[in-house]
N, C-alpha and C positions, 0 to 999 in steps of 0.2 A: 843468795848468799846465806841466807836465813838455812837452808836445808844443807849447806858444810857446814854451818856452823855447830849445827843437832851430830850430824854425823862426826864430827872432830870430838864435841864432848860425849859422844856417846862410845868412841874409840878409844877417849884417855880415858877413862871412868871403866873401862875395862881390863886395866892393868893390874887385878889385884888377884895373885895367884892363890887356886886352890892346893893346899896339901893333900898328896893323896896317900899317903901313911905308909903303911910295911913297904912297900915296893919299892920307896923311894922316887917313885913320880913326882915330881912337883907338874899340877896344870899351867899350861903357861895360856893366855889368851890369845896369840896367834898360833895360825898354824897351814900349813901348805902341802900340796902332796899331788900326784896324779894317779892315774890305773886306765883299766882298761874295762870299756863295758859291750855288753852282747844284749841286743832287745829278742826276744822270741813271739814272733806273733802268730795266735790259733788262727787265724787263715792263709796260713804261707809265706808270708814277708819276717824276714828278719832285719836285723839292722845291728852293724860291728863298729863298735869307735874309740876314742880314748879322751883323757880329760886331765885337765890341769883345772886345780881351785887353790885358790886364796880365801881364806876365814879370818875373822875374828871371833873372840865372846863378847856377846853384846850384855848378858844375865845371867848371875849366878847367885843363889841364895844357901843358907848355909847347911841345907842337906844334900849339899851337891847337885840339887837342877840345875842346866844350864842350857842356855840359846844360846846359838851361834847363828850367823850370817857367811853367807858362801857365793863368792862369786866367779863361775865355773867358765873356762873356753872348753869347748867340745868340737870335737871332728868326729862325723859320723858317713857311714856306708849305709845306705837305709835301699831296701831292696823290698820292693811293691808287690803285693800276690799278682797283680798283673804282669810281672816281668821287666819292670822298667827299676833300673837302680839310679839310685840320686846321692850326689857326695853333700853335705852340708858341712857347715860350720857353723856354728852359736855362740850367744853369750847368756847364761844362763846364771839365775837367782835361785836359791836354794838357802831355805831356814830350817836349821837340825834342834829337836826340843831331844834332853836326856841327860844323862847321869852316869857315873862311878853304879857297876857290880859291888857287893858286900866286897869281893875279894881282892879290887881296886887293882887288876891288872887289865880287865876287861868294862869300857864305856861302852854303853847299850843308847840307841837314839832311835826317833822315827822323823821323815826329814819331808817337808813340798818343795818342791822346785818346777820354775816356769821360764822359757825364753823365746830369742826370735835369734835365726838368723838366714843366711841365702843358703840357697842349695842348687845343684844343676842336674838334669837327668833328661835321655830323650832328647836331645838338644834345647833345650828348654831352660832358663831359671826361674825360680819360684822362690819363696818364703818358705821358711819352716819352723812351724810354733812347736814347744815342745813344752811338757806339762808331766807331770809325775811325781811321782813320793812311796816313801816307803819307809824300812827301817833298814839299821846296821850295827857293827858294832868297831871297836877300835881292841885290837890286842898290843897293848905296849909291852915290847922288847926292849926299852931302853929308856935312860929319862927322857928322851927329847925325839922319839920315833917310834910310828906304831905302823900296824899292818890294820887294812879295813876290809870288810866284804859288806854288802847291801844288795837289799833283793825288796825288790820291788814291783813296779808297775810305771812304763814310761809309755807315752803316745806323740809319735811324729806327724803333725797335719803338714803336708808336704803338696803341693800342686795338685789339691784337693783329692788326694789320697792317705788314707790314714793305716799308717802302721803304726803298732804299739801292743803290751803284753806285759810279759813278765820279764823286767828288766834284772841282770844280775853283775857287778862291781864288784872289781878287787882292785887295792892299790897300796899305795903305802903316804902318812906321813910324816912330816918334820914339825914338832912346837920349836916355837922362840917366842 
């Protein structure tokens, strides 16, 4: 009870929008969005999926840093240099540290994220841990929508097979 109760005050206590000036952005502290990601891995396995998250800002101090918390579903294609492909699904935690560009139409971040979820491949199911981070950035087109890319570094430990590399995301999304 004690850990909603942290997590409830630490959601209202993040209602307090930042101005982001010329553009007309007002920051809002939620915000949602999905895309689509592709993992590239240097010994042959790649891995294609797509993502839905739900954020808040949990911290923001008044030169515009700000923490957000993220919590992602994923559906992933993960395909093993030995030949064998496995479908997963996750639930995946992800903490974004960053800020407003000078020119406050472009938010620059670098982000960790970690989960678990089942996967099948081979006729087999297994677990699949996924671990990675990286950076991105947010281009708002609008007060309350933006477009995102991140590039990074994601690793799938999948039925003690590991793929993973250079992860890269695009997507789009909504503040309220």
């Amino acid at each position: 009870m004690r850990k909603i109760s942290l997590f409830v005050l630490f959601w209202l206590l993040s209602f307090s929008p930042l101005f982001a000036g010329e553009s007309g952005f007002v920051f809002r502290p939620l915000f949602g969005g999905g895309g689509g990601t592709a993992v590239f891995d240097g010994a042959g396995g790649y891995g294609l999926g797509g993502i839905g998250e739900f954020a808040f800002l949990f911290f923001q101090n008044g030169n515009g840093f700000q923490i957000s918390s993220h919590i992602i579903g994923r559906g992933d294609t993960v395909n093993a240099a030995s030949g064998i492909r496995y479908g997963s699904g996750a639930a995946v935690k992800k903490f974004s540290f960053g800020g407003f560009l000078p020119s406050r139409r472009f938010r620059s971040y670098a982000f960790a994220e970690g989960g678990i979820g089942f996967g099948s491949g081979n006729g087999e199911t297994a677990f699949n841990f996924i671990f990675g981070g990286g950076g991105g950035f947010d281009f708002f087109f609008h007060q309350k929508g933006s477009l995102y890319l991140e590039v990074g570094y994601l690793q799938h430990f999948i039925n003690n097979n590991l793929v993973g590399g250079v992860s890269i995301t695009v997507g789009s999304r909504g503040w309220f």
